[in-house]
C-alpha positions in Angstrom: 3.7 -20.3 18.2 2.4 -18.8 22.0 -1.1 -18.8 23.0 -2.2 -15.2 25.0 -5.3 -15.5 27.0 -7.8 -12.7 26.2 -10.4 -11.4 28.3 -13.2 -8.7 26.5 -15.1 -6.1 28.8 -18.7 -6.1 27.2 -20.1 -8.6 24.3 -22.4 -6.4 22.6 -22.3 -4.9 18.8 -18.0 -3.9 19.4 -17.4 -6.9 21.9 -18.5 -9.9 19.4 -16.6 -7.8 17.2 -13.5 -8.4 18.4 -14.2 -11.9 19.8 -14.7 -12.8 15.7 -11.5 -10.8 15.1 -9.0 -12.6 17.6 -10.8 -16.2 16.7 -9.6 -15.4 13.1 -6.4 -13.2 13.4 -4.0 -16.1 13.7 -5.0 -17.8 10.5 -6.0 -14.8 8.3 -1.9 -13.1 9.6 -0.6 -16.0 11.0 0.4 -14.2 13.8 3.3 -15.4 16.1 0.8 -15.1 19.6 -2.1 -16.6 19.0 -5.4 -15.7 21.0 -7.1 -18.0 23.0 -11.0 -16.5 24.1 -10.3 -17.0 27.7 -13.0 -14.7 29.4 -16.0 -12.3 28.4 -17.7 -9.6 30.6 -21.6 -8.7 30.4 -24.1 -6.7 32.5 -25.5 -9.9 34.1 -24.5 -13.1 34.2 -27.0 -14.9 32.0 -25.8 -12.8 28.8 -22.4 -13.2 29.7 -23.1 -16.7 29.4 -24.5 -16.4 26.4 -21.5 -14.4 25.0 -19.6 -17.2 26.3 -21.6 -19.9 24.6 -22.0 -17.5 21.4 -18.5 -16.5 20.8 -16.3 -19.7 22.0 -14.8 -18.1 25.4 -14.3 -20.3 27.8 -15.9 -18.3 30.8 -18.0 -15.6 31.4 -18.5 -12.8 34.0 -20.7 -10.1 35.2 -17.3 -8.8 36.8 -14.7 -6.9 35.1 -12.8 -6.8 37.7 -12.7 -10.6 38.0 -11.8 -10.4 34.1 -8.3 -8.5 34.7 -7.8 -10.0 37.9 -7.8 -13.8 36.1 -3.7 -15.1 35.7 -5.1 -16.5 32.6 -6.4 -13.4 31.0 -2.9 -12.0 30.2 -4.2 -9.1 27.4 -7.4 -7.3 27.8 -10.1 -5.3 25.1 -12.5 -2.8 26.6 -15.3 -2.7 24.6 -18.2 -1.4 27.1 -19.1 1.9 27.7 -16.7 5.0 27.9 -17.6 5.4 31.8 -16.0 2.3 32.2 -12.7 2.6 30.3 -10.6 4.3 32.7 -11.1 2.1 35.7 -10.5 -0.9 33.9 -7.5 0.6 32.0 -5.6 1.3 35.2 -6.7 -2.1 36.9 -5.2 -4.2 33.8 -2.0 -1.8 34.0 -1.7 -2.4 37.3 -1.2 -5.8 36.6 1.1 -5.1 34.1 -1.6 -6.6 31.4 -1.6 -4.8 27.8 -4.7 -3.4 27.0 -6.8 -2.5 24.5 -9.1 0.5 23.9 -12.5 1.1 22.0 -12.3 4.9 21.1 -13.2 7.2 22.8 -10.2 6.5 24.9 -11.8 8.0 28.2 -15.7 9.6 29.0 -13.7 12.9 29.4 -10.5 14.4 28.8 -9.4 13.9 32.4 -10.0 10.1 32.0 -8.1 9.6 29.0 -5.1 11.8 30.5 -5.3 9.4 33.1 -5.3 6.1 31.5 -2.1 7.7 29.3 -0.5 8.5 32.7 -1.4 4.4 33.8 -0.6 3.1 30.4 3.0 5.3 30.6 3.8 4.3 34.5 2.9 0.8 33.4 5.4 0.3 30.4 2.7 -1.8 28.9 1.9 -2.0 25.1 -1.7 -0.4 24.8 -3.7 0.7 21.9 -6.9 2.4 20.8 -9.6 1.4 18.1 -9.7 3.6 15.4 -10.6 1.1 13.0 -11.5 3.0 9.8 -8.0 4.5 9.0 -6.7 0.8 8.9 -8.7 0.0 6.1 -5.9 -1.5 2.7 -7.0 2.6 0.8 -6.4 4.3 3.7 -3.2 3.0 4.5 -1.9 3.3 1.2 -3.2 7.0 1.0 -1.1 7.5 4.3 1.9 5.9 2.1 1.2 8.3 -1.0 1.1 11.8 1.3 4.4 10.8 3.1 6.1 9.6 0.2 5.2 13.6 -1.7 3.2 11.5 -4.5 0.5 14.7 -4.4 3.5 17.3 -3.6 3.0 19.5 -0.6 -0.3 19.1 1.0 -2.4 22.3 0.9 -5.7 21.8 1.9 -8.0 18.5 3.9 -11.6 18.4 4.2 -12.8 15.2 6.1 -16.6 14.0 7.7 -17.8 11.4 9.2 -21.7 11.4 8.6 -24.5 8.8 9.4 -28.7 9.2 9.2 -28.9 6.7 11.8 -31.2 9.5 13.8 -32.4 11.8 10.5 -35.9 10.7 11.3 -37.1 13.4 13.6 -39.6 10.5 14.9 -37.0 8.1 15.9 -37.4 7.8 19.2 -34.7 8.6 22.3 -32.9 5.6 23.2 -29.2 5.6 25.1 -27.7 7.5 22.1 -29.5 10.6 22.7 -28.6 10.7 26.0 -25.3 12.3 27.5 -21.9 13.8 25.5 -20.5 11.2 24.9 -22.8 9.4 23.2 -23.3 12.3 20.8 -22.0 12.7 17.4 -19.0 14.5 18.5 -18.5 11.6 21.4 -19.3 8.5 18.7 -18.4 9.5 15.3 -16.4 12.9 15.4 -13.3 10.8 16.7 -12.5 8.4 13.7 -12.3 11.5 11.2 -10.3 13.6 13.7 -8.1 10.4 14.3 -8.1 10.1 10.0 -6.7 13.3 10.1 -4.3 13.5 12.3 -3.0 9.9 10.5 -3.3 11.5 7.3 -2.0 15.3 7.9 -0.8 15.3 11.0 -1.1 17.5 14.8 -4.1 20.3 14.7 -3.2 23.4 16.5 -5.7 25.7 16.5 -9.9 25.1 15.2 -13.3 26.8 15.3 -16.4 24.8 15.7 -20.0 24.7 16.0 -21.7 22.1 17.2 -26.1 21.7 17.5 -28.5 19.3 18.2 -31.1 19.6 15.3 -33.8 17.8 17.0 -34.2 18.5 20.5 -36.9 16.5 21.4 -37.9 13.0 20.4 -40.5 10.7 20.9 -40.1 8.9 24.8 -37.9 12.4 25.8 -35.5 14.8 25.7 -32.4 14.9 23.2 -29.2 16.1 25.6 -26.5 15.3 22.9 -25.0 17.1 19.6 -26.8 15.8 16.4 -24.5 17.3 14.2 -21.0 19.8 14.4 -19.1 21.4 11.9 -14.9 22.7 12.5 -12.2 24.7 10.4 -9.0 23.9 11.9 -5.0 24.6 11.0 -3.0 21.8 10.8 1.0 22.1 12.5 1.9 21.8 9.0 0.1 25.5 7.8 -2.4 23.0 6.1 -5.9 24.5 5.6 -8.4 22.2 6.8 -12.4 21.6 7.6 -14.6 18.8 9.1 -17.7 17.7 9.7 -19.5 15.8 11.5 -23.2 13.9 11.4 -25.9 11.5 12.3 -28.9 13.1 11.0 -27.5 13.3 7.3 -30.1 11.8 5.6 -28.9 8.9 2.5 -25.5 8.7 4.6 -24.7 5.1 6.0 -21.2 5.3 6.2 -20.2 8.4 5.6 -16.0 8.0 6.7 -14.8 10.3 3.6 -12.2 12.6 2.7 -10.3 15.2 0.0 -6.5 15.8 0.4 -5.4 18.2 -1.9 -1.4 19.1 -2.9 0.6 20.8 -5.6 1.4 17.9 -7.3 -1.8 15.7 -7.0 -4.9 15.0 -4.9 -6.8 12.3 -3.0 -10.3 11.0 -2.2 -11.9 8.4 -0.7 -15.6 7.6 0.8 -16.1 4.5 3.1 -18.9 3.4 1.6 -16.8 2.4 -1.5 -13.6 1.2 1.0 -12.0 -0.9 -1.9 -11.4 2.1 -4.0 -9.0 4.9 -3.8 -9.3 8.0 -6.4 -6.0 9.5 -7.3 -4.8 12.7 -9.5 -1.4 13.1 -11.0 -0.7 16.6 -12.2 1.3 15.2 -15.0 0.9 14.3 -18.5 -1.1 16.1 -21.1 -4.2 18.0 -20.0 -6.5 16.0 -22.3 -5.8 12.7 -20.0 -5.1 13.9 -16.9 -8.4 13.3 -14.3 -8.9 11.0 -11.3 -8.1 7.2 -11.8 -9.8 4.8 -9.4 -7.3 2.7 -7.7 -8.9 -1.1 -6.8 -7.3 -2.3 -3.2 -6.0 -5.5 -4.0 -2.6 -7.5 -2.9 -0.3 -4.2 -3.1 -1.9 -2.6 -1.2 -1.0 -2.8 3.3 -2.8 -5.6 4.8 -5.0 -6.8 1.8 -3.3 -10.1 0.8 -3.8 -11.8 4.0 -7.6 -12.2 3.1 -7.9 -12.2 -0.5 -5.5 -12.6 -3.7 -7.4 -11.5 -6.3 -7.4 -7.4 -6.9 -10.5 -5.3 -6.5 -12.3 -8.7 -3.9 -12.6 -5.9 -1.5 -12.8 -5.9 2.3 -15.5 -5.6 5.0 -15.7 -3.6 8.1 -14.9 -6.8 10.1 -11.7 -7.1 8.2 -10.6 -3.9 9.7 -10.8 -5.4 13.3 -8.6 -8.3 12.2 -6.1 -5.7 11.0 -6.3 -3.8 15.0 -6.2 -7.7 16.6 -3.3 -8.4 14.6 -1.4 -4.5 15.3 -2.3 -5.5 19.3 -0.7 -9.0 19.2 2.4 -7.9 16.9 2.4 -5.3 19.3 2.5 -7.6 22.7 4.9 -9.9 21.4 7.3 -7.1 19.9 6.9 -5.1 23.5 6.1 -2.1 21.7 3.1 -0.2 21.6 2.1 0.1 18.1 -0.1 3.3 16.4 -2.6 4.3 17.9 -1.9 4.3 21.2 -3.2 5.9 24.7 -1.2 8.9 23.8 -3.0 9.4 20.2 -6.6 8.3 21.6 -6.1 11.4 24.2 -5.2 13.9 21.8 -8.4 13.1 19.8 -10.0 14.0 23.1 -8.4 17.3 23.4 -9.3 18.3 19.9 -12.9 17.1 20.6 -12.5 19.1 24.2 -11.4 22.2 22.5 -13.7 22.1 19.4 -17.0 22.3 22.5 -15.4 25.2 23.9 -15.0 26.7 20.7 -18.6 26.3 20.3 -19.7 27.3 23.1 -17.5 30.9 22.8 -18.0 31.1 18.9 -14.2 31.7 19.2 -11.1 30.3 17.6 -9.6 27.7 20.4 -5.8 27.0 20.8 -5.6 23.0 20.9 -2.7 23.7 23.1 -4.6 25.3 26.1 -6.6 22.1 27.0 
């Protein structure tokens, strides 16, 4: 058993998120590295003291750079904002450090082509948080498509939708303010990410994307509210998406339909324990969707719970990254998703705004 000293870039809502995660990664997987909260990074040095004091590190900074520069800080998690990422990225690679990415990988596309070029030049394992795809139904829905349980896929229809703004009398805060912080900058990439995972590469898409209310009290809306994209898959697969934070009675809205010749798929986030299957097979009178419990058969569910249909939480899906980073670092092999996969979420997002912007069909290819 090896302790790895981690350092995390910002202690807010994602940063104490992982800070929980690599605190309980090495009992929940009993992981072969096991963390050690070496450093935390904050706007000012009073709340990065109180990360410190909150979360167990042993120091804190109002210096990234002082964070990836530390010999004992040998891994490192950016979790601040997406202006940040790239900078840090290629410091920690410099180094030859590992790192870890929140999504969006980079503010824009040229960032996150960057930090691939770093991460590649580098040679070090790296990785990006897309957290909901690593949830124990999601994984196993992967496992049913790529084993032909539902036959040839034909058709995918994903969202990701939130009513965290559908009160037009919300007021502006940060989240209203610049792209990326939009819908298609915060939630757009976990579904594209879901189906790329699930389907596979996206080659050509038409989108629209709108800010329903423009104006807010305290100022000016300058981001998407909502989007909407039909896209082809590499495969021929039909497929549509869409995209929300103004859908009212949505808290978690991380769902999707799969269908195929032989079968079909679905599954909504705010019921993550359950999978819904159909089998064409059998006799027509019996045949509908069976709910499938997650339970100890299912990837990554036994480490926290032996008894079928428990469930798991959202915080158990950042357990599941900290533990794909650290079997990652101590196998030397980046493992999915990586740099590479966070940047081609990018381009789809990149070419889904031009689309809009034209009200033309994009090839993914050309950005």
């Amino acid at each position: 058993m090896t302790e790895i000293g981690i350092g995390i870039i910002g202690g807010g809502y994602m940063g104490k998120a992982h800070a929980v995660a690599m605190a309980a990664v090495g009992a929940v997987f009993n992981t072969a590295l096991r963390p050690r909260l070496e450093m935390v990074c904050a706007s000012s040095a009073e709340t990065a003291e109180k990360y410190r004091q909150n979360f167990g590190f042993a120091r804190g900074t109002d210096d990234w750079n002082r964070l990836v520069n530390d010999p004992k800080v040998e891994a490192v998690i950016i979790a601040s904002p997406q202006t940040t990422h790239r900078a840090a990225a290629e410091a920690a690679f410099a180094l030859g450090k590992p790192v870890f990415c929140e999504k969006p990988l980079g503010a824009t596309l040229e960032d996150s082509r960057a930090m691939v070029a770093a991460a590649q030049a580098s040679g070090c394992v790296n990785m990006v948080g897309f957290n909901y795809i690593r949830t124990p139904a999601s994984q196993y829905a992967r496992q049913l498509i790529a084993s032909g349980e539902i036959g040839e896929v034909t058709w995918f229809r994903g969202e990701h939708t939130e009513d965290f703004l559908a009160d037009p009398q919300s007021p502006a805060t940060w989240r209203t303010t610049g792209m990326g912080n939009g819908t298609m900058g915060d939630l757009a990439p976990h579904m594209i990410n879901g189906a790329l995972a699930l389907i596979g590469p996206i080659t050509r898409l038409i989108a629209e994307v709108e800010t329903v209310h423009s104006e807010r009290p305290g100022g000016t809306v300058t981001n998407d509210d909502q989007a909407q994209m039909m896209c082809r898959f590499e495969s021929g697969v039909m497929g549509q998406m869409f995209f929300s934070r103004v859908a009212t009675g949505r808290k978690m809205g991380y769902a999707y339909e799969i269908t195929g010749t032989k079968g079909a798929i679905r599954f909504d986030q705010e019921d993550q324990n359950a999978l819904w299957l159909y089998r064409m097979d059998g006799p027509d009178a019996t045949r509908g969707f069976t709910k499938i419990l997650t339970g100890p058969a299912h990837p990554d569910y036994e480490p926290f719970c032996q008894g079928p249909g428990h469930g798991t939480g959202y915080q158990d899906q950042i357990i599941i990254e900290a533990k794909d980073f650290l079997t990652a670092i101590d196998q030397g092999k980046s493992i999915w998703p990586t740099f590479q996969d966070g940047m081609e979420v990018n381009q789809i997002i990149a070419a889904a705004l031009a689309s809009s912007e034209t009200k033309s069909w994009q090839d993914v290819a050309d950005f």
